[in-house]
Structure formats: structure tokens, C-alpha cells
C-alpha positions in Angstrom: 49.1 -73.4 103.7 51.6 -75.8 102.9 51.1 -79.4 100.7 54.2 -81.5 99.9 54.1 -85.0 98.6 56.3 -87.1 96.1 55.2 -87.7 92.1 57.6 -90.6 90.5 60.6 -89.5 91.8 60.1 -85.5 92.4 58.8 -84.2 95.4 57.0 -81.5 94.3 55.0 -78.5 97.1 52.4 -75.6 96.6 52.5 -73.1 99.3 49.6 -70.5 99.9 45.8 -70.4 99.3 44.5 -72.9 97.0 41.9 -70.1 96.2 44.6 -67.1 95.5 44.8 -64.7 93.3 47.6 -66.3 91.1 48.5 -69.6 89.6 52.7 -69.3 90.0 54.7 -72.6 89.1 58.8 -71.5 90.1 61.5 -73.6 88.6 64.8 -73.8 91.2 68.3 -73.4 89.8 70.9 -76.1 90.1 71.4 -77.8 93.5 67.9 -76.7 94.7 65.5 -79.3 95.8 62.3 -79.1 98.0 62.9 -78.3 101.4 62.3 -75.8 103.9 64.9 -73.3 102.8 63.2 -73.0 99.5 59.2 -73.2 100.9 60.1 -70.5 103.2 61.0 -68.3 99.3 58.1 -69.7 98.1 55.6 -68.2 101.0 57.4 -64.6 100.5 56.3 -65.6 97.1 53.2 -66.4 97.8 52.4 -63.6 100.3 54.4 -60.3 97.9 51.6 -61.7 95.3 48.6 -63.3 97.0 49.4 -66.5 94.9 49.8 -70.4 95.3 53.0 -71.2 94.4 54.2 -74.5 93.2 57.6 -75.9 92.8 58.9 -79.3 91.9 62.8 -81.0 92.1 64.7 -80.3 89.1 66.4 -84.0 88.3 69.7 -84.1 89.6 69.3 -83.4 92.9 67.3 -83.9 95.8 66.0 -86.7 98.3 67.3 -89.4 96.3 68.5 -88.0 94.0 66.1 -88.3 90.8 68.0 -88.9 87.7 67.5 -87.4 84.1 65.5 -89.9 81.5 67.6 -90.8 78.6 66.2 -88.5 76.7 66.3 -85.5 78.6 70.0 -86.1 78.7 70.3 -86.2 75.4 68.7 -83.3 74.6 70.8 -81.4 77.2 74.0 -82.5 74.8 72.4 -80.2 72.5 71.6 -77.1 75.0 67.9 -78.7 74.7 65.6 -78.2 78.4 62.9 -79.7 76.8 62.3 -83.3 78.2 63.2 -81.8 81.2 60.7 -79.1 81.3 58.1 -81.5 80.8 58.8 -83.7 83.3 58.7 -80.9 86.0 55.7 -79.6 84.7 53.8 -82.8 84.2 54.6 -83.9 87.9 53.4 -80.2 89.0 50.5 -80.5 87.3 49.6 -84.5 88.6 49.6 -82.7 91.9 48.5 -79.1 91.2 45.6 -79.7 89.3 45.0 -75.7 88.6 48.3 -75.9 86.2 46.1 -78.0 83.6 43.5 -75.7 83.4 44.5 -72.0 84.5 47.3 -69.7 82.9 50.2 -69.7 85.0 52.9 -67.1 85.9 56.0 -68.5 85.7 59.1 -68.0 87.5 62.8 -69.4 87.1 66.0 -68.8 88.7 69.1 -69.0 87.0 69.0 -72.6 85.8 65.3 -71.7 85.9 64.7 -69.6 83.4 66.3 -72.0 80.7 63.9 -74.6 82.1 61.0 -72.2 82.1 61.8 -71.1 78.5 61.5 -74.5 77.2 58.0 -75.3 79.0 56.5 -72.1 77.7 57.6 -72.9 73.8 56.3 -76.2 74.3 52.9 -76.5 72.6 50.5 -77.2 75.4 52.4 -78.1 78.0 51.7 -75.3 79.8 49.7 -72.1 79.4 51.6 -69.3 80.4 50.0 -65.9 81.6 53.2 -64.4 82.5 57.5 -64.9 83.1 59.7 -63.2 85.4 63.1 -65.0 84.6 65.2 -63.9 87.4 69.3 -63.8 86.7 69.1 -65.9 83.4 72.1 -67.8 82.5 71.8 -69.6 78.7 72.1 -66.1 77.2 75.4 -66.8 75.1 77.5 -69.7 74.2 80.2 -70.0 76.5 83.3 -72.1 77.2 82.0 -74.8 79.7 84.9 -74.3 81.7 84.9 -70.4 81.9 80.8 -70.5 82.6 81.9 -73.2 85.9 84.5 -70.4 86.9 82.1 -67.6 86.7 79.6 -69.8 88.9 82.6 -70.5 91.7 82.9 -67.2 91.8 79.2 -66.3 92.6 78.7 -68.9 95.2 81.5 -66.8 97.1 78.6 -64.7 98.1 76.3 -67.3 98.7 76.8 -67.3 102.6 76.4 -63.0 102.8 73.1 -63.4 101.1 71.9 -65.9 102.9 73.2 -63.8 106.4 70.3 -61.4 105.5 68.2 -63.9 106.1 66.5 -64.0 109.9 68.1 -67.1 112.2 70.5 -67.0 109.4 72.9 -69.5 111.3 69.7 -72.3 111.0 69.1 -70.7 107.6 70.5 -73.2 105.0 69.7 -75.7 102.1 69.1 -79.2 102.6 72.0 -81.3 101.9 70.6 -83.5 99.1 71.7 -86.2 97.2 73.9 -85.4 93.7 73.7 -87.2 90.5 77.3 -85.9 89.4 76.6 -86.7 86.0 73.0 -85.2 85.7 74.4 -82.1 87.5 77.4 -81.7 84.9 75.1 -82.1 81.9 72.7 -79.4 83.5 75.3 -77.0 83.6 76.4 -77.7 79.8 73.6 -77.5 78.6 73.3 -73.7 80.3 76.7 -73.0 78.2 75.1 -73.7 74.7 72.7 -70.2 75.3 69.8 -71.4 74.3 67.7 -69.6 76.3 66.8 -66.4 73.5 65.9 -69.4 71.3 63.6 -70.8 73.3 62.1 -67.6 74.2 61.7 -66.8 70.5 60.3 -70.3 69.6 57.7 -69.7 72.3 56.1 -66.9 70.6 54.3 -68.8 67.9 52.8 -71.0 70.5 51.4 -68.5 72.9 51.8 -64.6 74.5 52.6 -63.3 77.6 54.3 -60.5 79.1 58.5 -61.2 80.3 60.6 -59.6 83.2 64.0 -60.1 83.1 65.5 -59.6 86.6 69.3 -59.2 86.9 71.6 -58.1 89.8 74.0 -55.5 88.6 77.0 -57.1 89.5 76.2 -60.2 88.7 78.7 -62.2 86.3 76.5 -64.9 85.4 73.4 -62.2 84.1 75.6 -59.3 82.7 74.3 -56.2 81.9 75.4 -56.2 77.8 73.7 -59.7 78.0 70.8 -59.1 79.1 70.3 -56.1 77.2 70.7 -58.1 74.2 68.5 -60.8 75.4 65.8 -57.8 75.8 66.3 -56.2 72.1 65.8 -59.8 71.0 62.6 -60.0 72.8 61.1 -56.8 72.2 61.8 -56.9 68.2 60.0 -60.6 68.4 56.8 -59.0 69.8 57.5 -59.4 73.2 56.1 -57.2 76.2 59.4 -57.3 78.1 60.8 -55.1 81.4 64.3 -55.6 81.9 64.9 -55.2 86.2 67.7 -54.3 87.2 68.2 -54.4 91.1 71.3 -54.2 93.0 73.7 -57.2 93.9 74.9 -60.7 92.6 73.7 -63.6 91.6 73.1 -65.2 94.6 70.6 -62.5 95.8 68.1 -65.5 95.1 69.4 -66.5 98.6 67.8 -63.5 100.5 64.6 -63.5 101.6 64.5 -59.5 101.6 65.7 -59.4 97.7 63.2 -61.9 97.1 60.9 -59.7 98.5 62.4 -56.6 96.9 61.8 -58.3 93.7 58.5 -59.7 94.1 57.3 -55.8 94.7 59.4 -54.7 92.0 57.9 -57.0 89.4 54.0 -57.5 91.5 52.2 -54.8 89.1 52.6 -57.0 86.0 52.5 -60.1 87.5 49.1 -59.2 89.0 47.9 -57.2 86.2 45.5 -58.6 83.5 47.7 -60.2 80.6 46.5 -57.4 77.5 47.6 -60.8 75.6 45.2 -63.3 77.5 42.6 -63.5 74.7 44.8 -63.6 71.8 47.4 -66.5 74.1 43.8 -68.7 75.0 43.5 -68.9 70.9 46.8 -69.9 70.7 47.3 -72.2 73.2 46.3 -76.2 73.1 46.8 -78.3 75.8 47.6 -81.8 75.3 44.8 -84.5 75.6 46.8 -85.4 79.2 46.9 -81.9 80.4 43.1 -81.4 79.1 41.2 -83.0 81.7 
């Protein structure tokens, strides 16, 4: 089952059962929108899990094009997702209703995860039962310039991933419409590595368990990063798997190594939160998100 529709000026989709198992809200990474290349990623999803997934346009990109608010550009000056996170979330939840009252697993790719990070350490924006932050980006400062050059490089194997796929020659993203400048700020903010932060600053607000999943070649989510990214974690209190699966960054693009890692990571995703308890305590939704 399948429900799209527009909030403001994000289109936003759930795919699966309203009555599954899970409550799984995915943030896309940069120049992803709604659109039948990313619904059919959500329904592996969705099926690997027994879940109803939801996903909403990042700003930036899409039908339209929806632009960043003022603010949530100037926060991105300062490596800051946080107005943006709650924009997503807020127009997931306006059409999701079970993301105002349930726990929710969270997923983010690439972009994703930064943007996940900053929802979960936001006090009551979202209550998160679990995160599987698949090929993270924000995990060091880095040159603007050098971090564009690794992502050039990555998209080079963009179209093999995405040959995997079946009717692979039909098997493409929509070709949305860019705001250049909302786009450029995105991927600035991803050089500032705030994303350990914002994992850290999440802790006081609420618990849940964290899989890090990284492709072993992949220059955007390297190994010595991510392993520092997990040390971090784990001396903060974290529950943490670090996932490490073969291939590149752009193995987001295969609907098998979507698969592959939806098995890899299924047991804790489906498995009871030990922190559930001690995270409903914690956690205070806002009067908005109460209801």
C-alpha cells in the first residue's frame, strides 16, 4: 500500500501496511526526492522489516523545487541540520499521524544521517526507538572542495549500482527541480562534521540503539572514520553495531544491497529497544506533536 500527497511544499509518502510491525521514517540524501525510484527502496524496506515506511523531500530538490527557510539556511552556515530536520519531520508527521505518538526507527542515507542526527537530539520532535545511519558523511571537518571531489568520484558508480537493479534501463531518479543554492549549502554544511555532535547531544534527550552501515570502499564513510565515529558512541552510552558490507557509497542505489542490508541490520531493528522504558521517561513531545 502506497499513500503520496503534498504538505506545504514537500511531498511526502508512506509505503506498506498502516498496521505493521514498525514505525520507519527514512531521510534521502542529496538530490533525492519522492518518486518511484525511491518508493520502489522504500517497499524493500517495508517488506525486509514488515514496516510502514515514510519519507518526505529534503528542501532543495524535488517537484518544485522546495527551498530552505531562512533559518534553516542559516543554521547550515554553521554545520547545523536542525531547522531542517524539523521541517521534514513535522510535514511527515501532518501526514503520518503514527510519528506523533509511536517510537520510530529511523533511517538516513548519506545526507540522511546528518539530518536524522539532528531530529533525534531534538527534544520532542521525534521519539526515536531505533537508527540505522547508512554511509554517514558529517563525520570530520573537511575542505568543502575536497568533500565535492570525493562525492564526483562516488557518483562514478552510480550507474553500476543501479544496473543491479531489475529493468535497470527504466530504473532511474526523477529528474527534479534544483535549488543550486539550497543544494550547495546542504553539502557545506555535511563538511563541518557535525554529525558525532549531534549524535552525542541526542543522548540526554532520549535512548536508542545505532547501526552504522558503511560500504568498504567507500570514500565518503571511511573505515578509520567510522570507527571513530563508533568509539565516540559507545564511550557516550550508546548501543552501537558498526556494519560493514561490501561496495561504495552508492550501493544505496541497489535494490539487492538495500535488501542485503535491511537483513543485515532486521534483528535489532525488530527487536524490543532494552532502552524503551528508560527513552519514554526521557522523551517530551511538543504540545504540536502531542495530539
Amino acid at each position: 500500500m502506497t499513500d503520496v500527497a503534498q504538505v506545504d511544499d514537500l511531498h511526502v509518502a508512506s509505503v506498506g501496511a498502516p498496521d505493521a510491525h514498525l514505525n520507519v521514517l527514512v531521510f534521502m540524501g542529496l538530490r533525492a526526492c519522492v518518486d518511484a525510484f525511491e518508493l520502489r527502496r522504500l517497499e524493500v524496506l517495508a517488506e525486509e522489516w514488515d514496516a510502514r515506511v515514510t519519507v518526505v523531500d529534503t528542501p532543495g530538490y524535488g517537484r518544485g523545487a522546495p527551498r530552505l527557510s531562512r533559518s534553516g539556511r542559516t543554521g547550515l552556515l554553521r554545520g547545523d541540520f536542525t531547522e531542517v530536520a524539523r521541517r521534514m519531520v513535522n510535514a511527515a508527521a501532518e501526514f503520518e499521524p503514527a510519528l506523533r505518538r509511536l517510537p520510530a526507527t529511523i533511517v538516513g542515507y548519506s545526507l540522511g544521517t546528518s539530518i536524522a542526527a539532528a531530529a533525534a537530539a531534538d527534544p520532542g520532535l521525534v521519539r526515536v526507538r531505533h537508527m540505522v545511519a547508512v554511509e554517514p558523511v558529517a563525520m570530520r571537518v573537511c575542505n568543502p572542495v575536497r568533500l565535492l571531489s570525493m562525492a564526483r568520484s562516488e557518483d562514478a558508480y552510480v550507474a553500476d549500482y543501479r544496473m543491479r537493479n531489475p529493468d535497470s534501463e527504466n530504473c532511474h531518479q526523477s529528474d527534479g527541480s534544483a535549488a543550486r543554492t539550497d543544494l550547495a549549502l546542504l553539502g557545506y554544511a555535511l563538511s563541518r562534521g557535525g554529525l558525532t555532535r549531534d549524535l552525542l547531544r541526542s543522548r540526554p534527550v532520549q535512548r536508542f540503539g545505532l547501526q552504522i552501515v558503511h560500504g568498504a570502499d567507500s570514500l565518503l564513510s571511511p573505515k578509520s572514520k567510522v570507527a571513530q565515529l563508533v568509539s565516540s558512541c559507545r564511550r557516550a552510552g550508546f548501543d552501537v553495531r558498526d556494519v560493514t558490507v561490501e561496495g561504495r557509497h552508492a550501493l544505496w542505489q541497489s535494490y539487492s544491497d538495500v535488501a542485503s542490508i535491511a537483513r543485515r541490520t532486521g534483528d535489532l531493528v525488530r527487536g524490543q529497544s532494552q532502552n524503551e522504558d528508560d527513552n519514554h521517561q526521557r522523551w517530551r513531545a511538543r504540545p504540536e506533536l502531542a495530539n
